[in-house]
C-alpha positions as CSV (number, residue, x, y, z in Angstrom):
1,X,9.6,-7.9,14.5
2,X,8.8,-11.0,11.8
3,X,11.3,-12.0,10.3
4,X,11.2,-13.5,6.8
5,X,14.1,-15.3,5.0
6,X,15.6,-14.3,1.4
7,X,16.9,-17.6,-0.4
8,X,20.8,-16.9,-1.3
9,X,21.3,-15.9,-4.9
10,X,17.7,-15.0,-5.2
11,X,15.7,-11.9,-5.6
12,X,12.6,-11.7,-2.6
13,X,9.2,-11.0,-4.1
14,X,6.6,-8.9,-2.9
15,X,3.2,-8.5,-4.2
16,X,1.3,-6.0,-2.7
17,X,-2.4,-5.4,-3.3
18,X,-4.9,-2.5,-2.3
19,X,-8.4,-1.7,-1.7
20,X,-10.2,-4.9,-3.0
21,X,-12.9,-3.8,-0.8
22,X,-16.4,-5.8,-1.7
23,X,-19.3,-6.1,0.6
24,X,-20.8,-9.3,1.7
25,X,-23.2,-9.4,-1.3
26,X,-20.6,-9.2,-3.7
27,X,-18.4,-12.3,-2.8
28,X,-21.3,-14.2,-4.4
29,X,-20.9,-17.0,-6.6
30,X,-21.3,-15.7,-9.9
31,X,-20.8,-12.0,-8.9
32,X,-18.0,-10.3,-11.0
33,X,-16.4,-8.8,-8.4
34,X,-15.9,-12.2,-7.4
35,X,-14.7,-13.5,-10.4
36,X,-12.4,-10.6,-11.0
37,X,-10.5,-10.9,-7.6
38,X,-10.1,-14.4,-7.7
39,X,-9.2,-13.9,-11.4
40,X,-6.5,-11.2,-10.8
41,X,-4.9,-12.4,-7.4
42,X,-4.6,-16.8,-9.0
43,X,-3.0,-15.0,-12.0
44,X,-0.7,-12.5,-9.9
45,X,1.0,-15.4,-7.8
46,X,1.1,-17.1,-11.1
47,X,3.1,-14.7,-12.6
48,X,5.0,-13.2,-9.7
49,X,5.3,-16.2,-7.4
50,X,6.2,-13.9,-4.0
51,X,7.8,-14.7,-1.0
52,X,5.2,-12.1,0.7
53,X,1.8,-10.7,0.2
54,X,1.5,-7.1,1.1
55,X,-2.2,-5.8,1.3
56,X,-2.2,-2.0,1.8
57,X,-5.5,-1.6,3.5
58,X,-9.0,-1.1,3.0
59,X,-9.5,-5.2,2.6
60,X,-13.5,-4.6,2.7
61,X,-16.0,-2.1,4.3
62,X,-16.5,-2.1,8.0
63,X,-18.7,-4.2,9.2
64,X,-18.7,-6.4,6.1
65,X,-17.7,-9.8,8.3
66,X,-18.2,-12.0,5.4
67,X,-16.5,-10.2,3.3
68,X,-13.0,-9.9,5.3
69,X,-13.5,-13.7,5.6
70,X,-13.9,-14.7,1.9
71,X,-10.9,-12.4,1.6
72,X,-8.6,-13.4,4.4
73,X,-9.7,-17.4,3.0
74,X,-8.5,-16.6,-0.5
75,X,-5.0,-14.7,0.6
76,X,-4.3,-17.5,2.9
77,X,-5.3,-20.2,0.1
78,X,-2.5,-19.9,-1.8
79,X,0.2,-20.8,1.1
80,X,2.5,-17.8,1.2
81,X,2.8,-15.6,4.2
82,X,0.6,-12.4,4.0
83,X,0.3,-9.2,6.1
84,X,-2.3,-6.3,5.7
85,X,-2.7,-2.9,6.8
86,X,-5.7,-1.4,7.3
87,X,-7.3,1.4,5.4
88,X,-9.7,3.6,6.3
89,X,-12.9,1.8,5.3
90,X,-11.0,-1.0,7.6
91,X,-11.1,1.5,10.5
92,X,-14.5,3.3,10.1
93,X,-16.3,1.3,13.0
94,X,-13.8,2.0,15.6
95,X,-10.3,0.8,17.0
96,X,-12.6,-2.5,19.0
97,X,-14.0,-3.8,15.5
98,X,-10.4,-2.8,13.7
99,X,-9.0,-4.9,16.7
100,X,-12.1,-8.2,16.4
101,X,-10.3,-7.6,12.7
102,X,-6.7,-8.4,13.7
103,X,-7.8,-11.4,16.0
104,X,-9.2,-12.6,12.7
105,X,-6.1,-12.4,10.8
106,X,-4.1,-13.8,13.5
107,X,-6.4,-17.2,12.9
108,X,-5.1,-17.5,9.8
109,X,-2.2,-20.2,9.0
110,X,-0.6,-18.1,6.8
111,X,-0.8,-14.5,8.1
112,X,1.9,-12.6,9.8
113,X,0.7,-9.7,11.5
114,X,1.1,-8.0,15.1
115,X,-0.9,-5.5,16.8
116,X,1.4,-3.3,18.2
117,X,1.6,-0.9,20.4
118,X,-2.4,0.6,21.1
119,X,-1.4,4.1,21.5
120,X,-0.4,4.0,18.0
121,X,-3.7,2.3,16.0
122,X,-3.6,-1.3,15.3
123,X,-1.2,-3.0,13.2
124,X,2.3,-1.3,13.2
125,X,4.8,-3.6,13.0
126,X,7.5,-4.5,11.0
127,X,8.7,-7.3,8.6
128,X,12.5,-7.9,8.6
129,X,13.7,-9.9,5.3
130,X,17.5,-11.6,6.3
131,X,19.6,-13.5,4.0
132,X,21.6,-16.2,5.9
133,X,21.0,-14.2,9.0
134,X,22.5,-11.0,7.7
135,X,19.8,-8.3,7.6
136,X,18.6,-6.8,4.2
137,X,15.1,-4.8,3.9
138,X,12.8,-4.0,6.6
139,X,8.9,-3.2,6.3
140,X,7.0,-0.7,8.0
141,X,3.9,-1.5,7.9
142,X,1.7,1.4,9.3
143,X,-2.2,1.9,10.5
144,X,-3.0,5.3,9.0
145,X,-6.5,5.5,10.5
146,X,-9.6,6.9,9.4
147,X,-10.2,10.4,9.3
148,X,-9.8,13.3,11.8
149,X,-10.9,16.8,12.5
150,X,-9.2,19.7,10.5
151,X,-9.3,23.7,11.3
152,X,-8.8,24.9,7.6
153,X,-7.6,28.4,7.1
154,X,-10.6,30.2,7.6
155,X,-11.1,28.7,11.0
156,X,-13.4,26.0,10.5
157,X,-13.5,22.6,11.2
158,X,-14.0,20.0,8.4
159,X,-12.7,16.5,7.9
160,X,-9.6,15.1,7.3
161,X,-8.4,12.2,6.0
162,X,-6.1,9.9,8.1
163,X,-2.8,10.6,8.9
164,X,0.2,9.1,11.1
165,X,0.2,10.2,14.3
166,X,2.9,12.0,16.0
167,X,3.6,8.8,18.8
168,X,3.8,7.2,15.7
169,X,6.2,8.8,13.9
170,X,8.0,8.9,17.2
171,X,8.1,5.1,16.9
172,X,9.0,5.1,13.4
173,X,12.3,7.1,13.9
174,X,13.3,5.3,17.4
175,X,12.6,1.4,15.2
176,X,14.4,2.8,12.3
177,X,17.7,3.8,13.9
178,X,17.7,0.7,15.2
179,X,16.9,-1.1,12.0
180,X,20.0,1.1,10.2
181,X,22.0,0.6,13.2
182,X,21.9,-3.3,12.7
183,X,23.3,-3.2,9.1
184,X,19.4,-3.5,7.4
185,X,20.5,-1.9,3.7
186,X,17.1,0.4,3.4
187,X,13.5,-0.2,4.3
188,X,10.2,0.9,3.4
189,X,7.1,2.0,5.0
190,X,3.8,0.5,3.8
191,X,0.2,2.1,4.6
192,X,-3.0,3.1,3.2
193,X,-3.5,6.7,3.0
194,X,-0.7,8.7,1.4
195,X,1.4,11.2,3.1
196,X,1.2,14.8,2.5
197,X,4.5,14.6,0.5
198,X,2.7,12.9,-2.3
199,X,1.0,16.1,-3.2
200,X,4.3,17.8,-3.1
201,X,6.0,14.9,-5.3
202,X,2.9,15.3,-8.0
203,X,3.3,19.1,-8.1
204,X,6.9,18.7,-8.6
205,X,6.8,15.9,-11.1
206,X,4.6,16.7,-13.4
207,X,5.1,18.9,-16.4
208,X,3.0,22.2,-16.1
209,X,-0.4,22.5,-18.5
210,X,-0.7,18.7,-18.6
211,X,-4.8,17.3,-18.3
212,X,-3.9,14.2,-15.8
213,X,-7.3,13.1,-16.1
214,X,-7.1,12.3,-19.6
215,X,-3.5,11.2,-19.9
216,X,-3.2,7.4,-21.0
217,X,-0.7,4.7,-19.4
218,X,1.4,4.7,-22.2
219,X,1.7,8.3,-22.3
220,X,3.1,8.6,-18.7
221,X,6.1,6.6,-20.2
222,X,7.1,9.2,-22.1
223,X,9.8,11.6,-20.7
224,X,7.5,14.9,-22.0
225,X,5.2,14.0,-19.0
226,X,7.5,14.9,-16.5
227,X,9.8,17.7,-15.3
228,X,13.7,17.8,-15.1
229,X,15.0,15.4,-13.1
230,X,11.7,13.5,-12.9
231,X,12.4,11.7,-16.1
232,X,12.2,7.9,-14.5
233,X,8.8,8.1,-13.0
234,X,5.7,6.6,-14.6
235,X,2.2,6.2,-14.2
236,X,-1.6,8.3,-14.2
237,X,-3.2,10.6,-11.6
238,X,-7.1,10.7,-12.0
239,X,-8.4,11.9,-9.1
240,X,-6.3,14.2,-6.6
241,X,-4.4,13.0,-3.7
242,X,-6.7,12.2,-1.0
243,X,-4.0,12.6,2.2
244,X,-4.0,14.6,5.2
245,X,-5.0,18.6,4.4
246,X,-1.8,19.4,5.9
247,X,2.2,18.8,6.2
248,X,1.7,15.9,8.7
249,X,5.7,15.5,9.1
250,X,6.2,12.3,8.5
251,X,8.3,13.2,5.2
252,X,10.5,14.7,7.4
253,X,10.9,11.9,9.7
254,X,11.9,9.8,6.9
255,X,14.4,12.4,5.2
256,X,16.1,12.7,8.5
257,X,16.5,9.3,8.9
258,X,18.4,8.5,5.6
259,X,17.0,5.0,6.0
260,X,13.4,4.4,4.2
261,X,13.7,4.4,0.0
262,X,10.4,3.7,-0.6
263,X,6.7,4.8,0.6
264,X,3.8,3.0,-0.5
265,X,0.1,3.5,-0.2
266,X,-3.6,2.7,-1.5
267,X,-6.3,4.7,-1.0
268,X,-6.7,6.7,-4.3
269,X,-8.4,3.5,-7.1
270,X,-7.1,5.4,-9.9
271,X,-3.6,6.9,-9.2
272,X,-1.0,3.9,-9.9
273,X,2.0,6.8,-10.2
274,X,5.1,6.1,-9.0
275,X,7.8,9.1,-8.5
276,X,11.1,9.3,-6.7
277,X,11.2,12.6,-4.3
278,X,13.7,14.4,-3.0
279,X,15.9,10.4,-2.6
280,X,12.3,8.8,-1.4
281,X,10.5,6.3,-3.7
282,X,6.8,7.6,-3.1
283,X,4.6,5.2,-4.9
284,X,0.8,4.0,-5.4
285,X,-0.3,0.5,-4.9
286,X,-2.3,-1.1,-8.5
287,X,-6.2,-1.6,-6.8
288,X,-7.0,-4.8,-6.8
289,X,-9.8,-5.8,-8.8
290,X,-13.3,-4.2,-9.4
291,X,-14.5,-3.5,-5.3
292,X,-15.7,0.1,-4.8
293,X,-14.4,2.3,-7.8
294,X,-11.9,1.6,-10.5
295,X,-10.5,2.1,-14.2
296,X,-10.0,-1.7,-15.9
297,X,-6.9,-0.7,-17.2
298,X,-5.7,0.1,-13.7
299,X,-6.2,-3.1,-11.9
300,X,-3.8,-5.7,-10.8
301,X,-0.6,-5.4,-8.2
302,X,2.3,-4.1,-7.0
303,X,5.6,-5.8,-7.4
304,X,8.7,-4.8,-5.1
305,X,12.1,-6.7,-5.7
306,X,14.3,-7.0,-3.1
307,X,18.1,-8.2,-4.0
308,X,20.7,-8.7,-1.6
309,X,21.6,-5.2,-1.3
310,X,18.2,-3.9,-0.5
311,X,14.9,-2.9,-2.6
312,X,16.1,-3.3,-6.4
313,X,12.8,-2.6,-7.8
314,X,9.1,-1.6,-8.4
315,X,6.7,-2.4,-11.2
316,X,2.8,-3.0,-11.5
317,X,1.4,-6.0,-12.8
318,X,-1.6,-5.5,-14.9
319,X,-4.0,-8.2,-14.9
320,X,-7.1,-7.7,-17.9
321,X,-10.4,-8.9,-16.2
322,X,-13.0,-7.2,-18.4
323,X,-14.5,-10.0,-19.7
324,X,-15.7,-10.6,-16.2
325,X,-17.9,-7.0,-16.1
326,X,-18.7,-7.2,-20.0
327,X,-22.3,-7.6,-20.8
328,X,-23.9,-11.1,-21.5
């Protein structure tokens, strides 16, 4: 476990980011995607100044070396602990190049990270945040893999994305007792792809005959979006939700534990919706800058408060880079 320290009568900040993911050509000088992350991540410490950097996987493309470099150079540039995940595009070469990854980020002066147990991917661990030794929030932060074989209904096989495996889970409830037992107020569990339960929480949320694809942010504000009892979530869904094909029981694991208020992932550029479910805070990272596929009006980061009495909070902060990707 790292263990990270809240300052007394402050709140701790963490910024999390998801998917930049540029190849090598487009860290080049000049290139917007360049100027856009550098843009969005100088003016996101600016605004937020965190006590922790989250990055919820899918940092580059496999195999992109000089791309994970530039990256892991800027994160550590600004002096304030970090600690990724990996995504799927992180994990698409196999568990030796995810793992030359991780010996990477351990280089860094300013990364926290541990490999973990092998059986379970690379990278779960967890982040303790104490206040004068007295425990508050812990982070699970969790490898959710690439993809894996499905047998769909009609007996086929077909791919699925990632999901967390069951010795993982397994780990996640034995840490988590333990976490509770010690007096931690809640925790949450950070990853890449989205559980299965997001589907469920998006079914359940949002109002009947709605088109999601053309609804606007400021429209998701509006209590008309959702359903009963839904009334406090926010935020668009523009492409479906990209998790395993089945219940993969980690919902479950987290219900019966009491413990964890708050999932959050990456993986889908242009879902930023954030819903409580069933007493779980499921939520979607903002994507980071222009790498890949995104929506300009969806770019920026993820800010999670934590107070002395656990996680207070969850907003996005939107960062306008347009005039990067506008034409000269």
């Amino acid at each position: 476990m790292i263990t990270l320290q809240k300052k007394p009568g402050k709140d701790f900040v963490i910024l999390n980011l998801t998917d930049p993911q540029m190849n090598n050509a487009e860290w080049a000088e000049g290139h917007p995607h360049r100027k856009t992350i550098e843009h969005t991540l100088a003016e996101l410490v600016r605004r937020t100044a965190p006590d922790l950097i989250t990055v919820s996987g899918d940092l580059a493309w496999a195999g992109e070396d000089h791309s994970y470099e530039m990256l892991f150079s800027l994160l550590d540039s600004f002096g304030i602990p970090w600690a990724p995940v990996w995504g799927n595009h992180d994990n698409q070469k196999g568990a030796e190049y995810t793992d030359s990854l991780a010996d990477r980020v351990l280089l860094r002066r300013h990364s926290i990270y541990e490999k973990g147990d092998p059986a379970l991917g690379n990278g779960n661990y967890i982040i303790s945040v104490e206040e004068e030794g007295r425990p508050v929030t812990a982070l699970f932060m969790m490898d959710s893999h690439d993809r894996e074989p499905f047998v769909n209904q009609k007996g086929e096989t077909e791919e699925a994305w990632g999901r967390l495996n069951a010795a993982q889970i397994e780990w996640y409830s034995a840490e988590v007792e333990k976490i509770a037992a010690m007096g931690y107020c809640d925790s949450a569990m950070i990853m890449h792809i989205p559980v299965y339960a997001y589907r469920d929480a998006s079914a359940a949320a949002y109002r009947e005959g709605l088109n999601l694809r053309e609804m606007t942010l400021e429209q998701s504000l509006s209590e008309t979006v959702w359903n009963p009892g839904y009334e406090g979530s926010f935020g668009v869904q523009y492409e479906g939700v990209c998790s395993y094909s089945a219940e993969d029981g980690v919902f479950a694991a987290v219900k019966k534990a009491g413990h964890t208020r708050l999932i959050l992932a990456g993986h889908d550029h242009i879902n930023n919706w954030v819903i409580a479910y069933e007493g779980v805070k499921l939520a979607y990272g903002l994507k980071t800058g222009s790498g890949c596929y995104w929506r300009p009006q969806l770019s920026g980061g993820t800010v999670v408060t934590v107070s002395k009495d656990g996680i207070s909070d969850l907003r996005h902060e939107y960062v306008d880079a347009t005039a990067f990707h506008e034409a000269k």
